[in-house]
SEKOL-412409 format. One record per atom (N, C-alpha, C): residue in one letter; x negated, y negated, z negated. Coordinates in steps of 0.1 Angstrom, whole numbers, plus 2048, in hexadecimal, padded with zeros to 3 digits. Atoms other than C-alpha are relative to their C-alpha. Example, Ala and Ser with C-alpha at 12.3 -4.5 7.8 and 13.67 -1.06 7.14 Angstrom:
REM SEKOL-412409
a7F780C800a78582D7B2a7F77F4800s80980B800s77780B7B9s8087F57F8
END
This chain:
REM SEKOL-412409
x7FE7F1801x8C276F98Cx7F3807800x80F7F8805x8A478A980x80480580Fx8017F87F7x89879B99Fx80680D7FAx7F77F6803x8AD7BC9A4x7F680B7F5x8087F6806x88D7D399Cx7FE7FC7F1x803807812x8877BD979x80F8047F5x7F37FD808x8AB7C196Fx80680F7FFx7FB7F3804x8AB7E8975x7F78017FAx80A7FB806x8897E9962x80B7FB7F3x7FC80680Ex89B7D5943x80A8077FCx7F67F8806x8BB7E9948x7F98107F7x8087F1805x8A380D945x7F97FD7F6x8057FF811x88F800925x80D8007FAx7F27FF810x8B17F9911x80680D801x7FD7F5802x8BD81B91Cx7F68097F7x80C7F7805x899829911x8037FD7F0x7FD80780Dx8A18138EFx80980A7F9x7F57FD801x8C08228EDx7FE8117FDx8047EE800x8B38478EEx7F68077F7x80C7FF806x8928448DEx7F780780Bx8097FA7F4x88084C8FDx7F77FC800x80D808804x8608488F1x7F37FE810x8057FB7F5x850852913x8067F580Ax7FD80E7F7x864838925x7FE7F6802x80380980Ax85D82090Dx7F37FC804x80D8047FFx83981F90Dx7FC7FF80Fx8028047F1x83C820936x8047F1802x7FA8067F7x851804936x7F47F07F6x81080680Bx82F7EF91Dx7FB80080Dx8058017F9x8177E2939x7F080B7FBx80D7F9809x7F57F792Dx7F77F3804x809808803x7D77E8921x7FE7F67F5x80680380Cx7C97D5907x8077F27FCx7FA810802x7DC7B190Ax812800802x7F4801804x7FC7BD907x8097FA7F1x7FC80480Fx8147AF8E8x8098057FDx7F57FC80Bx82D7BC8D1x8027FA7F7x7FB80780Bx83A7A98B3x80E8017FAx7F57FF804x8527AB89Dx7FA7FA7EDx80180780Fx8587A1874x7F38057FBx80E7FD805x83B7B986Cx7F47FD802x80D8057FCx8217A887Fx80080580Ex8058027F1x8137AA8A0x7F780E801x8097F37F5x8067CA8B9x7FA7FB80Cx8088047F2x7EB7C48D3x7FB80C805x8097F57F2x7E47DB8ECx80C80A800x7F87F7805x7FA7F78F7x7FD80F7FCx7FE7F9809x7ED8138E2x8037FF7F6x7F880280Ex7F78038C3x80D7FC801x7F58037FAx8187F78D4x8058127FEx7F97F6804x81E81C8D6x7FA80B7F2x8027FC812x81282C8B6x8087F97FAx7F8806809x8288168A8x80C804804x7F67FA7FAx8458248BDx80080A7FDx7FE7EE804x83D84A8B6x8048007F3x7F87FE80Ex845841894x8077F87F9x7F580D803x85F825894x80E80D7F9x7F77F7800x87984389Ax80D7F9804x7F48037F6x8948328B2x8037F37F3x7F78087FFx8AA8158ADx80B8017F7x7F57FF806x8C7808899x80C7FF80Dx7FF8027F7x8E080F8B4x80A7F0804x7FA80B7FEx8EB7EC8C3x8067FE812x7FD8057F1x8F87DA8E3x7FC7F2804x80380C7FCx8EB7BE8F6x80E7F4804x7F280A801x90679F8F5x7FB7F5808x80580B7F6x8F178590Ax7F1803806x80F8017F8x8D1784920x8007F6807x8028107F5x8C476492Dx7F1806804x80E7FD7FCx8A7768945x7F77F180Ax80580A7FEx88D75094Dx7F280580Ex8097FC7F9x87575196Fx7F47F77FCx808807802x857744966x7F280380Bx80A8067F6x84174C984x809811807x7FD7ED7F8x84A7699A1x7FF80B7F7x8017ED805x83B78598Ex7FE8007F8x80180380Dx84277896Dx8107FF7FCx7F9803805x862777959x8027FF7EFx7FF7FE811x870772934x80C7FF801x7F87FC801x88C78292Ax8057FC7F4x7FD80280Fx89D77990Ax811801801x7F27FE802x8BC78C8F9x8038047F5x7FA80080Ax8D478F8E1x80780D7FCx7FA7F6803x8E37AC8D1x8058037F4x7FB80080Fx8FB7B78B6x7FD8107FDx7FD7F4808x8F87D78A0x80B8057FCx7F17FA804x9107F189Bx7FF7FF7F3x7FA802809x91D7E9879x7FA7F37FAx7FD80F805x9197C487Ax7EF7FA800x80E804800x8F57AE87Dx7FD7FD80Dx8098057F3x8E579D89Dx7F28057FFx813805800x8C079E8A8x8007FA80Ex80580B7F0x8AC78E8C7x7F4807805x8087FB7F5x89879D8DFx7F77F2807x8058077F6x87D7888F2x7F480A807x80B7FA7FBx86879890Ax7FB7F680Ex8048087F9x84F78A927x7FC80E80Dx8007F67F6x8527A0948x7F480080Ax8088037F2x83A7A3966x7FB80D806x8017F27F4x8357B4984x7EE805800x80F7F87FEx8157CD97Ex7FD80A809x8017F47F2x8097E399Fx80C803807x7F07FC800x82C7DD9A9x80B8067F8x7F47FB808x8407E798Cx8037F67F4x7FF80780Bx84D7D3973x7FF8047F4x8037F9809x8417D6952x8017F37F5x800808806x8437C692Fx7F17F97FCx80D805804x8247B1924x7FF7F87F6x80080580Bx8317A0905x8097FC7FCx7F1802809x84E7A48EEx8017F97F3x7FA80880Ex85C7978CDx80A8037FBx7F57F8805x8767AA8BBx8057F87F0x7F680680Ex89179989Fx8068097FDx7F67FC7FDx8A37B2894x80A7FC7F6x7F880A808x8C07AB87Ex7F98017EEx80580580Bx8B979F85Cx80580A7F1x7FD7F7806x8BE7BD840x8047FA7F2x7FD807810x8CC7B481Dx7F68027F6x80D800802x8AD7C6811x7F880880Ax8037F47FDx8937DD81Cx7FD80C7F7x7F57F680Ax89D7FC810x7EE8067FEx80C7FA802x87380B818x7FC7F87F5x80780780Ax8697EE7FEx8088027F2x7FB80480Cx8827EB7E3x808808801x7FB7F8807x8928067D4x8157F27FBx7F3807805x8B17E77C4x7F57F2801x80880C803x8A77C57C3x80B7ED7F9x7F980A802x8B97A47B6x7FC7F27FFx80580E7FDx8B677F7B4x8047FC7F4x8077EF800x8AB78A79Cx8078097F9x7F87F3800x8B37AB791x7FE7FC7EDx802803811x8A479E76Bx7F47F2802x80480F7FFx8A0777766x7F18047F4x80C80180Ex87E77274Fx8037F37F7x80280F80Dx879756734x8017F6809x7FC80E7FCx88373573Cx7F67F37FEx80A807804x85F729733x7F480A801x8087FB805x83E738737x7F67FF808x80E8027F8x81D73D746x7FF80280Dx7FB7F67FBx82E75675Fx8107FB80Ax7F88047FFx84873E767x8067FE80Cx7FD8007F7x85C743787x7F980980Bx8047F77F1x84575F799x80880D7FCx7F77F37FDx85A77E7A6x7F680D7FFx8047F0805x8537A179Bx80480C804x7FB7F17F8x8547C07B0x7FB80B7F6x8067F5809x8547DE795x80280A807x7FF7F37F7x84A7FF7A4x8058097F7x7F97FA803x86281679Dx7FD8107FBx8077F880Ax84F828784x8037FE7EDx7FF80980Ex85980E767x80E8017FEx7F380080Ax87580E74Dx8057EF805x7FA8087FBx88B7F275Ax80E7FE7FAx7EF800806x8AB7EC740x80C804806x7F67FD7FBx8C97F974Bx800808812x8087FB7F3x8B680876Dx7FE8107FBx80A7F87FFx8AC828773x7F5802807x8097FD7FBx88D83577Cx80280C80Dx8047F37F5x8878467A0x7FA807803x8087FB7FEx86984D7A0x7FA806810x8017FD7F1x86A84C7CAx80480C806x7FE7F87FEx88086A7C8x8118017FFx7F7803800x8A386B7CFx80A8087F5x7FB7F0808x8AC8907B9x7FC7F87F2x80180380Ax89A87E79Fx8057F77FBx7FA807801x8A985F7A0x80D8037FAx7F4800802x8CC86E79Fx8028057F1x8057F8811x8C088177Fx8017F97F7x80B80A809x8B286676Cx80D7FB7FBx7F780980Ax8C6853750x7FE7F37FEx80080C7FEx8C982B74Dx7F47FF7F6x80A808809x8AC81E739x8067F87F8x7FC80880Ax8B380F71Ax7F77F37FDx809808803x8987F8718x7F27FF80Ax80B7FF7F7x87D7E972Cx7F38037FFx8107FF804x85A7F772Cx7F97F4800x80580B803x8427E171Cx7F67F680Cx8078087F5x82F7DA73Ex8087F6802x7F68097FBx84D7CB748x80B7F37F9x7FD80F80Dx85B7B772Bx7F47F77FEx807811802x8397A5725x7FE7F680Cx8038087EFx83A79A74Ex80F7F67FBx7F3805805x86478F740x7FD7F47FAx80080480Ax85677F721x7F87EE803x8068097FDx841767735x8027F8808x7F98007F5x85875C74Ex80580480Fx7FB7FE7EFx85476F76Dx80D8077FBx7F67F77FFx872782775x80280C810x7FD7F67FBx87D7A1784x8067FF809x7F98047F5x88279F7A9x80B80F805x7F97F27F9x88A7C67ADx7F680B7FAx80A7EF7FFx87C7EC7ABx7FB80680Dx8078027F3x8697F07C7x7FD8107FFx8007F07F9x8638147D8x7ED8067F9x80F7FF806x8428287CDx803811807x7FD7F07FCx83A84C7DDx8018047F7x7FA7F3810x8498697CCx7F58067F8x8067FD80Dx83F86A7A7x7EE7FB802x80D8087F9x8208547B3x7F880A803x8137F97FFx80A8737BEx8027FE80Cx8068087F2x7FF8607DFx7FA7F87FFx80880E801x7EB8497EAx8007F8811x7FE8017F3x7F8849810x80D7EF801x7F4808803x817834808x80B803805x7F77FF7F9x82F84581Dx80A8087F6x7F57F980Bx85285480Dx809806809x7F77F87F6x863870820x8117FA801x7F37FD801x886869810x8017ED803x7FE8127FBx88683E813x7F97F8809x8028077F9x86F83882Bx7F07F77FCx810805806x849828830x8037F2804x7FB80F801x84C7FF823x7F27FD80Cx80D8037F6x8357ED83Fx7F77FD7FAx810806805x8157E2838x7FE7F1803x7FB809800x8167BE832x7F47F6809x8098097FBx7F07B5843x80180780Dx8097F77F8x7ED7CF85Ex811806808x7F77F67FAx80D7D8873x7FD80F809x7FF7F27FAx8137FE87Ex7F78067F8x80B7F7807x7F980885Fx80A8027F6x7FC800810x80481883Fx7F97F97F7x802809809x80A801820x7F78067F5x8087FD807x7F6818808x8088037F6x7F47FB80Ex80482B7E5x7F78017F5x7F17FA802x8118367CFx8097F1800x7F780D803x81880E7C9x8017F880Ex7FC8077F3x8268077EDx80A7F6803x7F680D7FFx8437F67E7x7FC7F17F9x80580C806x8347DE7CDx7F67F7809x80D8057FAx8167D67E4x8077F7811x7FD80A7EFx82B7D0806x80B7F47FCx7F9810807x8447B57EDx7FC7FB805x80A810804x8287A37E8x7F87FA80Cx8058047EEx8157A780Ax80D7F5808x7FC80C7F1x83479581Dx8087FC7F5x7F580C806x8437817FFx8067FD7FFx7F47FB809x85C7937F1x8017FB7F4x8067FF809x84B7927D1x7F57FA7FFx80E805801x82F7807C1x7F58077F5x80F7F680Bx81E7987A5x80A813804x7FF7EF804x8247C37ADx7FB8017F6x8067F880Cx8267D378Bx7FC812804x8017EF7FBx8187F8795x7F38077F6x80A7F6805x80481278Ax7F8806807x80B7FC7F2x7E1820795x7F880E7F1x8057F6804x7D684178Dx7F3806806x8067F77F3x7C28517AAx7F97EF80Bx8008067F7x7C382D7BCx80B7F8800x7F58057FAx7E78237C1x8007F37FEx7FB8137FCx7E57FC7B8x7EF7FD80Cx80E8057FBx7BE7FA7C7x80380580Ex7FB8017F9x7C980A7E3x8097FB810x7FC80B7F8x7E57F67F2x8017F4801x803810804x7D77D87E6x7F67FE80Cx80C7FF7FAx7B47E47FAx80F800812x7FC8027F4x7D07EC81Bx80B7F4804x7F98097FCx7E37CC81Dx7FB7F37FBx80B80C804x7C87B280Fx8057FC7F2x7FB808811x7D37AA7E9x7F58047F8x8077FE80Bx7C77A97CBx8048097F6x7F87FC80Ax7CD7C47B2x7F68017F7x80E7FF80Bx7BA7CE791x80A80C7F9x8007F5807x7C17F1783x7F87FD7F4x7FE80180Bx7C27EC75Fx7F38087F8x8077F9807x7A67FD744x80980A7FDx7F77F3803x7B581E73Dx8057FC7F0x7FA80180Fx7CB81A719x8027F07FDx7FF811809x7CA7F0718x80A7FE801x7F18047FEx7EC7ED729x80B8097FCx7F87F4807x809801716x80980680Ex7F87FA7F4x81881C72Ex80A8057FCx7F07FF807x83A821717x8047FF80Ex7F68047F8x85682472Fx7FF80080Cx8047FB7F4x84382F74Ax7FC80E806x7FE7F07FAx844850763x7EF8037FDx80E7FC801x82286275Bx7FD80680Cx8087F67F8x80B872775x7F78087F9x80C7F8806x7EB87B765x7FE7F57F5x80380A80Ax7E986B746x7F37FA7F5x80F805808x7C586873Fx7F97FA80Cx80280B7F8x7C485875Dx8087F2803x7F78097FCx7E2843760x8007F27FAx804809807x7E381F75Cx8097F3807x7FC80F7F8x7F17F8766x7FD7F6803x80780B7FAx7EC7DF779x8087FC804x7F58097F7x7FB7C6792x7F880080Ax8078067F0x7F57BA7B4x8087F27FFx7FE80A7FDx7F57987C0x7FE7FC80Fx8068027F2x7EE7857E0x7F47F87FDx80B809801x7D876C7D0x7F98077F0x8027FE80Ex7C076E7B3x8007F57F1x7FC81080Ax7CB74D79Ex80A80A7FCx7F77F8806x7EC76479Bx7FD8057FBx8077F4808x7DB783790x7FA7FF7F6x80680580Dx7CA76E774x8077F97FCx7F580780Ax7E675B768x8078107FCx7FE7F5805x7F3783766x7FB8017F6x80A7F8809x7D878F757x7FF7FD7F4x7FF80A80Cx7D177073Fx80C8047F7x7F47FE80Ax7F4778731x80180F7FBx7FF7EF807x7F579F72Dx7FB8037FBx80B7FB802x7D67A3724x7FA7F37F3x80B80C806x7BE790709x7F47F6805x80C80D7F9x7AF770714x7F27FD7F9x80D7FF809x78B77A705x7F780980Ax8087FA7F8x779785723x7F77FE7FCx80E805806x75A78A71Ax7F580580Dx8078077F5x73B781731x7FE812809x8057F37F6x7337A074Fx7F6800800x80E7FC7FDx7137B0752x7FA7F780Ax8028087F8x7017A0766x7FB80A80Cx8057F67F5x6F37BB781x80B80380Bx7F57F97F9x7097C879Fx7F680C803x8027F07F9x7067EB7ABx80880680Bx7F87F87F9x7117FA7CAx7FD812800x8007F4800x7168207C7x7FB803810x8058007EFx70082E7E7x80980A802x7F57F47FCx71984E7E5x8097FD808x7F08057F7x7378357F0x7FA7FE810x8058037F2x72182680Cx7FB809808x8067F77F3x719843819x80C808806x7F67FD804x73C84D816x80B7F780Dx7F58087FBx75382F825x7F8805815x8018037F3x75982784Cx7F17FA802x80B80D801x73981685Dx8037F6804x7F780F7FEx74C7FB867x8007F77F1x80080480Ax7547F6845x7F87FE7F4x80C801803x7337FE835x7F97F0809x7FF80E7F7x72A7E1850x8017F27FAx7FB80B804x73F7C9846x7FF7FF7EFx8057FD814x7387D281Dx7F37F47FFx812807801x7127CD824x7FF7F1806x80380A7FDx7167AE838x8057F27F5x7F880980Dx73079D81Ax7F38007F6x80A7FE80Cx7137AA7FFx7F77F8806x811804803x6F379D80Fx7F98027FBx8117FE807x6DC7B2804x8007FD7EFx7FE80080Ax6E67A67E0x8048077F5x7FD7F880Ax6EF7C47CEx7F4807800x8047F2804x6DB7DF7BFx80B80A807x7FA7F3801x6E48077C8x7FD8057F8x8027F6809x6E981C7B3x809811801x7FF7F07F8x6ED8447B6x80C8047EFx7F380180Dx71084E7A1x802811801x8027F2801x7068727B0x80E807809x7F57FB7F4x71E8887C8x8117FF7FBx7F2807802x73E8797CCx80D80F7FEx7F77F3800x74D89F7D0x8038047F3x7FC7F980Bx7488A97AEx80B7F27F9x7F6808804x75A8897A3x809802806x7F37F67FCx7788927B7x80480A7F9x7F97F8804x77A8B17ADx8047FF7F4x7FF800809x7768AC78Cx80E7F77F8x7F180A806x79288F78Cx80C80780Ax7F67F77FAx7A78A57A3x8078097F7x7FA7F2807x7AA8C378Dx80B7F87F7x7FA806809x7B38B0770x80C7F6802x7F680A7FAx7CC898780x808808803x7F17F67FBx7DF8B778Ex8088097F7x7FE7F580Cx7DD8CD76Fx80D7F27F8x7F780F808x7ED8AA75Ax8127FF80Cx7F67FD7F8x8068A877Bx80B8097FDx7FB7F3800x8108C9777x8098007F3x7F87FF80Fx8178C7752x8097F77FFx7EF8067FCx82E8A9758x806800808x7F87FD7F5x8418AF773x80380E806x8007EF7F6x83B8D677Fx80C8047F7x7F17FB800x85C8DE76Ax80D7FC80Bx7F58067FCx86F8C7779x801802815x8057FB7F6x85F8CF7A1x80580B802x7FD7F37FBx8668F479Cx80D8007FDx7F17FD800x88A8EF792x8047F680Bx7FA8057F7x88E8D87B2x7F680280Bx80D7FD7F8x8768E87CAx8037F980Ex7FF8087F8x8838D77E4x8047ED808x80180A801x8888B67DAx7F17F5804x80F8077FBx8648AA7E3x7FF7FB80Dx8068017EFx85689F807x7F580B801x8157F6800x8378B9811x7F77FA7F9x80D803808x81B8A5807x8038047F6x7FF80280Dx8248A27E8x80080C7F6x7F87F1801x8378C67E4x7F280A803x80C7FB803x8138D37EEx7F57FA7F9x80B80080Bx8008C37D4x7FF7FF7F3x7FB7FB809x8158CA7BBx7FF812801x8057F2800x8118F07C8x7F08047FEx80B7FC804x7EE8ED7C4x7FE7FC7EFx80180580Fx7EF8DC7A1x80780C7F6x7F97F680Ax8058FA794x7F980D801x8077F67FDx7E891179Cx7F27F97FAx80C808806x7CF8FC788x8008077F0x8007F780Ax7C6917767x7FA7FC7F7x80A80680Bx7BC90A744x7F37FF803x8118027FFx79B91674Cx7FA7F680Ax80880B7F5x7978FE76Cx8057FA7F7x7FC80A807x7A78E5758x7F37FC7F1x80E7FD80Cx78E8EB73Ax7F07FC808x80E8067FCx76F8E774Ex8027F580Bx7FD80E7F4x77E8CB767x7FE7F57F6x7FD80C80Cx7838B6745x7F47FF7F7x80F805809x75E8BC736x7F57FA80Bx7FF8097F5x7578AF75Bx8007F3801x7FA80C802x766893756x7F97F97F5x80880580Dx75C889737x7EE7FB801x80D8037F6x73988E745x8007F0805x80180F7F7x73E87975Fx8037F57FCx7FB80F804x75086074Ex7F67F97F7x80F804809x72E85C735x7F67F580Dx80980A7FAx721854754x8007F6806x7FD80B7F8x73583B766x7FC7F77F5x80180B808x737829743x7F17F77FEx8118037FFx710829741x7FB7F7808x80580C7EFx70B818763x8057F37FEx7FA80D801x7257FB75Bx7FC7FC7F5x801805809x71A7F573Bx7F67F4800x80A8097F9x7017DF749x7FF7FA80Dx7FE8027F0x70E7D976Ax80D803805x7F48007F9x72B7D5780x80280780Ex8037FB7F0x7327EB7A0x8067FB804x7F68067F8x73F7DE7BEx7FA80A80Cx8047F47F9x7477F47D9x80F7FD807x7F57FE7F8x7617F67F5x8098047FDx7F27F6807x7827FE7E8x80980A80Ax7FC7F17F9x78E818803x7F1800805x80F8037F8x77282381Ex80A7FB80Cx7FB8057FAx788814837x80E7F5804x7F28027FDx7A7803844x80D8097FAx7F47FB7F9x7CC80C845x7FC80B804x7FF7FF7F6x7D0826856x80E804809x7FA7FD7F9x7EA82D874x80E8027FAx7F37FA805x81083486Ax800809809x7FC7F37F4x80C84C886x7F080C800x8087FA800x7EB85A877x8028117FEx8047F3801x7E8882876x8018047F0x8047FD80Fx7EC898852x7F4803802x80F7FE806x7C98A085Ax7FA7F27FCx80480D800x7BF87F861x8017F97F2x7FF80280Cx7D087583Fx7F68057F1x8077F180Cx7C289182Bx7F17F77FCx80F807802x79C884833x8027EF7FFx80180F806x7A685B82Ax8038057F3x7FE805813x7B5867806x7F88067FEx80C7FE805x798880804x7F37F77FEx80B80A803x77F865806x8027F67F8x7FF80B807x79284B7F8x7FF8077F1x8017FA80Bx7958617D5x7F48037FDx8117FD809x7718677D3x7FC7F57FFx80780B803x76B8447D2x80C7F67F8x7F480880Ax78E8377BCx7FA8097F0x8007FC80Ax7838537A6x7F37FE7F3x809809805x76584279Ax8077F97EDx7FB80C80Cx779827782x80880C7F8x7F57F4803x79784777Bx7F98037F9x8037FA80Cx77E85B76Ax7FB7F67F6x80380480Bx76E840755x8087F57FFx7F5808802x78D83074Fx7FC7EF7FAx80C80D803x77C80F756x80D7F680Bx7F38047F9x7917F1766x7F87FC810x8068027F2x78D7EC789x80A7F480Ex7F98107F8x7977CA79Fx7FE802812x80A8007F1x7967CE7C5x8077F0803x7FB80D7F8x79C7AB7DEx7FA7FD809x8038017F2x7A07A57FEx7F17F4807x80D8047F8x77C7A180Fx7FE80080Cx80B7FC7F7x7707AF829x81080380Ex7FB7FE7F4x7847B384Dx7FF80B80Bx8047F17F6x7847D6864x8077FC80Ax7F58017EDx78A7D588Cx80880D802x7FD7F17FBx7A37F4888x8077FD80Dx7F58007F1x7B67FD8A8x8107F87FCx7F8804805x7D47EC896x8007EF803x80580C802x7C07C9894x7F87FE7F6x80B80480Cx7AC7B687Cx80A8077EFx7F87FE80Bx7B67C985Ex7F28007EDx80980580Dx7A97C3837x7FD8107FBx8067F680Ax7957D781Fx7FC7F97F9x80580880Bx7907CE7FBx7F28047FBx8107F8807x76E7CF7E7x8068017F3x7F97FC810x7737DF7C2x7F27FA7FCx80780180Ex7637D47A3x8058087FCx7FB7F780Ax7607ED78Dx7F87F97EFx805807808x7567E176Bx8088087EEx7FB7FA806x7537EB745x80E7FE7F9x7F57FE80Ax7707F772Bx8067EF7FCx7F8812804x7847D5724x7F97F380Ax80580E7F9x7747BD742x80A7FE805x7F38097F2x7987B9757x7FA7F4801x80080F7FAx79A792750x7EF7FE802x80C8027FCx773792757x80180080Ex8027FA7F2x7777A4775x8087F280Ax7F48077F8x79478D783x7F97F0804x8078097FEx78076E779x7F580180Ax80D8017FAx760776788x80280280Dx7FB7FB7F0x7727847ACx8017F1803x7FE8117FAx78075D7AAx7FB7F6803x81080F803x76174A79Fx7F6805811x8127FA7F3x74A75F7C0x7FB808800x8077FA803x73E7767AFx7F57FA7FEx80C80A806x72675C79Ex7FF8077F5
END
């Protein structure tokens, strides 16, 4: 039998469970740094990240406990382990490890099952086994394909991570060609995977379905607009995300859940059949977990005629002065001293310059459709669409002789050389992080995504380099950026070492 005090502490957490008494909750967590949490998404240590993950769980599916076995394993130690069913059908399992702290009993290391979902609804929009078989022979043969729900999908409609639009939308007659040559080769179509609304993000979170985990980094956001594709693949759902990167969205949550993606050369991959953002930026790619995958992709989409890379690297000193110093840190210590800098000039006016023009483009495809459903959006989104509809030929006109500009000059620099450069300036951050807090990670991260965007150059990030966030050891990719038509260069040469 649990001592009485242990067995009212265990009855008062499940009531706290039961309520969402976040305040209870995090009382009834021992404090300090060697505490544990676990569950499908990974592992919490310590209990600040124990509760940041709790302020934005948002309560319970509600259930009832059906058995409790308890185990003494020393006086002022127990382990509890129980069973529980869900109201409308499903088990899970509770294990936790108790002990008496300053006299009170407290938890010091749990383990959460909960029951087993048919899908997850944050990742996958529909999904099947599969939802579209591929060729019965090919290069491509037997890997699963999470399409972000951007792409023409036969007999599917497009949601575009929006539920008003979704309902709107008419069946697809045909599949966009991204997605037929991935068919033609044998992978097949595991599902349509979730993407923030009308991909303008880069956070990954979705008001109306919910933010997919993050597949390296529990209690961090998975990264956007291609979140559902990226967290497939992260826990192996999926083996290639087909998504789209405009602003960031495959480099992104490739850079916050350790993969490999490669944002495409602007115009090599045909965008038929797919939702536009800014179309002189927009482009495709995939994600992977490995990069053998990503080049058996590539190899097939793309023309197997890579031809040889510059031979120089370049790090932009703008970024590094730019990113975390943690992650500057860990950058400089991966490089060794082995790159050149080079000066790409203030990262602000790049921003702006790809800002304007990305909102003005925005605006024109979608600001009809926004102002006849003004309330269809989530905020972010709904405010940057209100700023994009206040963007006047004239900014638009000199944002785009800006560009052009600058895009002379990214091309200039690669033409002889390859940059490599931290693909966010940091980690993840927080599912429980702040809109300011947000605001300054996509501000930084877009001065340094917009780099490749304006000179619509292809860009490869893969998991390098490792950050101690408050979270745990979490990844950060390094980019190659590289010229007009180097993808399969880029992919090879990440594989070979960068030899």
């Amino acid at each position: 039998m649990m001592p009485t005090e242990l067995q009212d502490a265990f009855d008062a957490y499940e009531r706290a469970l039961a309520t969402d008494d976040i305040e209870a909750l995090d009382d009834a967590f021992a404090p300090g740094e060697e505490t544990l949490r676990g569950d499908s998404n990974g592992l919490l240590v310590g209990h600040d990240a124990i509760s940041a993950f709790r302020s934005a769980r948002g309560g319970i599916t509600p259930r009832v406990l059906d058995r409790v076995e308890s185990r003494r394993l020393a006086d002022d130690c127990w382990l509890i382990v129980a069973t529980s069913r869900y109201d409308g059908g499903g088990t899970g399992l509770q294990t936790q490890v108790w002990q008496l702290v300053e006299g009170r009993w407290q938890i010091t290391a749990a383990h959460v099952t909960g029951r087993t979902p048919s899908f997850d609804k944050a990742v996958w929009r529909t999904v099947g086994d599969p939802l579209y078989q591929g060729a019965f022979d090919g290069p491509l043969l037997g890997l699963r394909v999470a399409v972000k729900d951007v792409f023409a999908v036969r007999g599917y409609r497009i949601g575009a991570g929006n539920p008003t639009w979704l309902r709107d939308a008419a069946r697809e007659r045909q599949h966009a060609p991204a997605v037929l040559d991935l068919l033609k080769a044998g992978a097949s179509v595991r599902g349509l995977a979730r993407t923030d609304e009308l991909a303008y993000s880069i956070a990954g979170a979705n008001p109306h379905y919910g933010t997919p985990a993050n597949g390296a980094v529990a209690g961090a956001l998975p990264g956007g607009s291609s979140s559902g594709p990226a967290t497939a693949v992260a826990t192996g759902q999926a083996d290639v995300g087909l998504a789209s990167d405009t602003a960031g969205s495959i480099r992104v949550p490739a850079s916050y859940q350790g993969l490999w993606g490669l944002r495409t050369t602007h115009g090599l991959v045909p965008r038929q059949g797919m939702v536009p953002l800014a179309p002189s930026f927009d482009t495709v790619g995939w994600l992977t977990r490995d990069g053998e995958t990503l080049d058996a992709v590539v190899t097939w989409c793309l023309e197997d005629d890579a031809p040889p890379l510059p031979a120089r690297r370049l790090v932009p000193v703008e970024v590094l002065q730019l990113v975390d110093p943690a992650t500057r840190e860990a950058f400089e210590a991966w490089a060794g001293g082995t790159f050149e800098e080079v000066e790409v000039g203030p990262l602000d006016e790049w921003f702006e310059a790809f800002r304007v023009v990305q909102a003005a483009e925005a605006w024109r495809a979608h600001g009809t459709w926004v102002t006849a459903h003004p309330d269809a959006v989530g905020p972010g989104v709904r405010e940057r669409f209100a700023i994009a509809s206040e963007v006047t030929a004239a900014d638009e006109a000199s944002a785009r002789t800006e560009v052009e500009r600058l895009a002379t000059v990214i091309r200039n620099i690669v033409a002889d050389a390859v940059l490599v450069l931290p693909t966010t300036p940091g980690p993840a951050p927080a599912r429980t992080a702040s809109a300011a807090e947000l605001d300054q990670v996509r501000a930084a991260t877009l001065r340094m995504t917009a780099l490749a965007g304006i000179g619509g150059l292809p860009a490869l990030t893969f998991p390098v380099l490792t950050y101690p966030s408050t979270l745990g050891p979490a990844p950060v990719g390094v980019c190659l950026v590289g010229p007009r038509g180097s993808d399969l260069s880029l992919v090879r040469h990440a594989l070979g070492g960068l030899t």
